[in-house]
C-alpha positions, 0 to 999 in steps of 0.5 A: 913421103907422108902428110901429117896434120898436128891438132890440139886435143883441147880447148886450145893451147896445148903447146902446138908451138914447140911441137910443131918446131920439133916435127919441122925437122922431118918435114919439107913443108908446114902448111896452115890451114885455118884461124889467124891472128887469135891463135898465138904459137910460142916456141923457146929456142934458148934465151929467145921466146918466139910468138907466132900468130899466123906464120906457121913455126917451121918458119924458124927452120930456113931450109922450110917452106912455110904456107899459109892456106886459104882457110885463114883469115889473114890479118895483112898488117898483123902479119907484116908486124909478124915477119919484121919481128921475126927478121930482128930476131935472126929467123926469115931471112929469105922472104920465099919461105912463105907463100900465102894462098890467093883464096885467103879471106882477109881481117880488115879494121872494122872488123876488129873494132866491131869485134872488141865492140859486140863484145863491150855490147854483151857484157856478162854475156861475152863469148871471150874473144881475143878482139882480133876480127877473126869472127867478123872476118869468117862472117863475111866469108860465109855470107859472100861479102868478103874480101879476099887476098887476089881482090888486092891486086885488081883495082876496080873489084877491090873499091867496089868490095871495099866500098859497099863493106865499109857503108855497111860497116860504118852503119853497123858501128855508128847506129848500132855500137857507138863506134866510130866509121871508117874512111873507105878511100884511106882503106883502100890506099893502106891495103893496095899499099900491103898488098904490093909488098905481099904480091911476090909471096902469093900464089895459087897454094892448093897447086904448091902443096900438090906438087910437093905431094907428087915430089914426094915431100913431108908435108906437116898441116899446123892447126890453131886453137884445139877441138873443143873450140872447134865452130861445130864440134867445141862447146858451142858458142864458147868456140872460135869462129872455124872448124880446128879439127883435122878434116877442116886441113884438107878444106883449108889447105886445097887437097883431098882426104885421101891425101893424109896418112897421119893426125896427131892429137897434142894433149896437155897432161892437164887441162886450160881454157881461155875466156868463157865457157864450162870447165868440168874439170876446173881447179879453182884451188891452190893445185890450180894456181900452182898448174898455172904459175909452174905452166906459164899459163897465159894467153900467147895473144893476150896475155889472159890467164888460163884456167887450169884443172885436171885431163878430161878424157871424157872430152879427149875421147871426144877429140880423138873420135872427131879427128880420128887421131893416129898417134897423142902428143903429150905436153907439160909433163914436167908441170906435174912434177911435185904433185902429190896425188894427181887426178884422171877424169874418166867420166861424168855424173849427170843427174846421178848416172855416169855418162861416157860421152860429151855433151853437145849442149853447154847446160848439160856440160855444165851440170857435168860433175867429173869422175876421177880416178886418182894415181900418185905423183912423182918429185924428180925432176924431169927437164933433163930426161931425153928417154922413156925408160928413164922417166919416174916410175909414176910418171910412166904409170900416169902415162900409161893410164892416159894411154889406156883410157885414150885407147891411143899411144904417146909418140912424143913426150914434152918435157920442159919449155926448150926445144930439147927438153923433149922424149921423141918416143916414134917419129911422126912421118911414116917410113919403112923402119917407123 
């Protein structure tokens, strides 16, 4: 029995997805524990490419029990859209593999539009979301206005809630955005009509996830995003609108931190980011462009192209300190194959001195010029490698140069988009022989 939570190491996309999937397979249950319908999970299971965005990925192993916890922002429609999706494809058939927590705040409609509409509004100056509310959403929560997934089935709170958020909301995008208001009364018939067909997937999850801890079970906590879009700890206000890193799964699930026994830190062997912000490492050149048509390098949710540069240890030494990574995870491996000479930033210039540590403020990162230590690349293909041993003697350097700089080991090398194109080097659940 053992409770691992699964990070990204980055800004996000790092290839959760396809992970997550594989450690399904030692789990009983996978649990999501904060974001929502911004985050976008893909997974390649033969011909068929599946994109999650709030369902967790163990959902396409039937046999799993899939939660989603109470630090998510549940978009009601986006989810129902989800989970049709996933029955045309075969998966889901069994609608109790999923449970939803009753403590859920949810996305409704105006917050989406507020959110395309501040940002319309910000011009030059926009963040970069993805459009989907989630900010808003996470807003209301915090300042005690939301509406949460047990205020749908009790009918004299929901009209209430729902009526005085929309008079505010409408206020906000008529006066303010130029937006169209919203009919609270349809509202409220939409959603009564959702949360009728949810009801039997909702519970009292914090309950669920501790007696699958008493039983004994693998429990595998999925996060979205990555570390440096964490709320407090990312390149703020670049940074999505919750805390993504591991201590942020016990608080979004309902258990205690004494309850994890592992936190694996997935790292891409280079470096994306989606939207707005600074990039030290950014490759605006042909190696760029390369990176991001061999990686596949657009957005799950929007399609969005991914800027892509060199593995910043100075920012994964950041993530690893912050969510006190057990084991690392590595990612598209195989997009490097073919490049010549490949880069390691170890460090920053600032003002003529090496810095070591990430800087809290936006304008000093920016300022932040990378220090690389370059090794040689490798030209064999690596798809079809199923062990360590067998990878390319300067694939191996490289990882083991990422090892020594990170301070941490790679239990699992991804090889490839496919489910098997992978190297499980250790498994992630403890056990007397692991």
């Amino acid at each position: 029995m053992a409770n691992v939570i699964l990070i990204g190491a980055q800004w996000g996309d790092e290839g959760k997805g396809k992970i997550v999937d594989i450690y399904t397979d030692f789990a009983d249950a996978i649990v999501r524990f904060q974001g929502g319908s911004n985050a976008g999970h893909t997974v390649v299971i033969g011909n068929k490419k599946i994109i999650l965005h709030q369902i967790p990925s163990g959902i396409l192993h039937p046999e799993k029990l899939c939660i989603i916890g109470n630090g998510v922002v549940l978009d009601l429609e986006a989810l129902l859209d989800e989970m049709n999706e996933l029955k045309s494809q075969g998966f889901f058939q069994n609608e109790t593999q999923l449970l939803i927590s009753e403590e859920a705040h949810l996305v409704f409609p105006y917050h989406r539009l507020i959110d395309i509409g501040k940002e319309n509004k910000a011009g030059s100056n926009k963040i970069g979301t993805t459009g989907r509310g989630i900010g808003p959403a996470y807003g209301d929560k915090t300042v005690r206005t939301g509406i949460r997934v047990i205020d749908l089935f009790n009918e004299k709170v929901l009209r209430e809630k729902l009526g005085k958020n929309v008079a505010e909301k409408n206020f906000y995008l008529t006066k303010y955005l130029g937006q169209e208001g919203f009919d609270g009364s349809a509202l409220f018939e939409k959603y009564s009509a959702l949360a009728r067909r949810l009801k039997p997937n909702v519970v009292n999850t914090s309950v669920v996830i501790s007696q699958l801890m008493e039983k004994k079970k693998n429990i595998l906590f999925e996060g979205a995003q990555g570390t440096l879009l964490d709320i407090d700890h990312g390149t703020y206000p670049f940074v999505t609108s919750s805390n993504t890193v591991a201590g942020a799964a016990c608080v979004g699930s309902g258990i205690g931190p004494t309850r994890i026994d592992r936190v694996v830190g997935i790292v891409k062997a280079y470096t994306t980011r989606v939207g707005e912000g600074p990039f030290p490492t950014e490759l605006n050149d042909e190696i760029g462009l390369r990176l991001k048509d061999k990686g596949k390098e657009f957005g799950a949710t929007t399609g969005r192209p991914r800027r892509c540069g060199w593995i910043d240890i100075v920012a994964l030494k950041h993530s690893s300190r912050i969510n006190g990574f057990t084991f690392l995870a590595l990612t598209k491996l195989d997009v490097l194959t073919g490049v010549k000479k490949i880069k390691v930033c170890r460090a920053y210039k600032l003002e003529g001195k090496e810095v070591s540590e990430f800087p809290a403020s936006i304008y000093t990162l920016q300022n932040c010029e990378p220090v690389y230590e370059e090794v040689a690349g490798w030209q064999e293909d690596l798809t079809g490698i199923k062990k360590y041993n067998d990878l390319p003697k300067n694939a191996k350097k490289y990882i083991k140069l990422l090892e020594k700089l990170m301070e941490r080991k790679f239990i699992l090398i991804s090889v490839g988009f496919e489910r098997g194109e992978t190297i499980i080097v250790k498994k992630p659940f403890p056990s007397k022989n692991n």
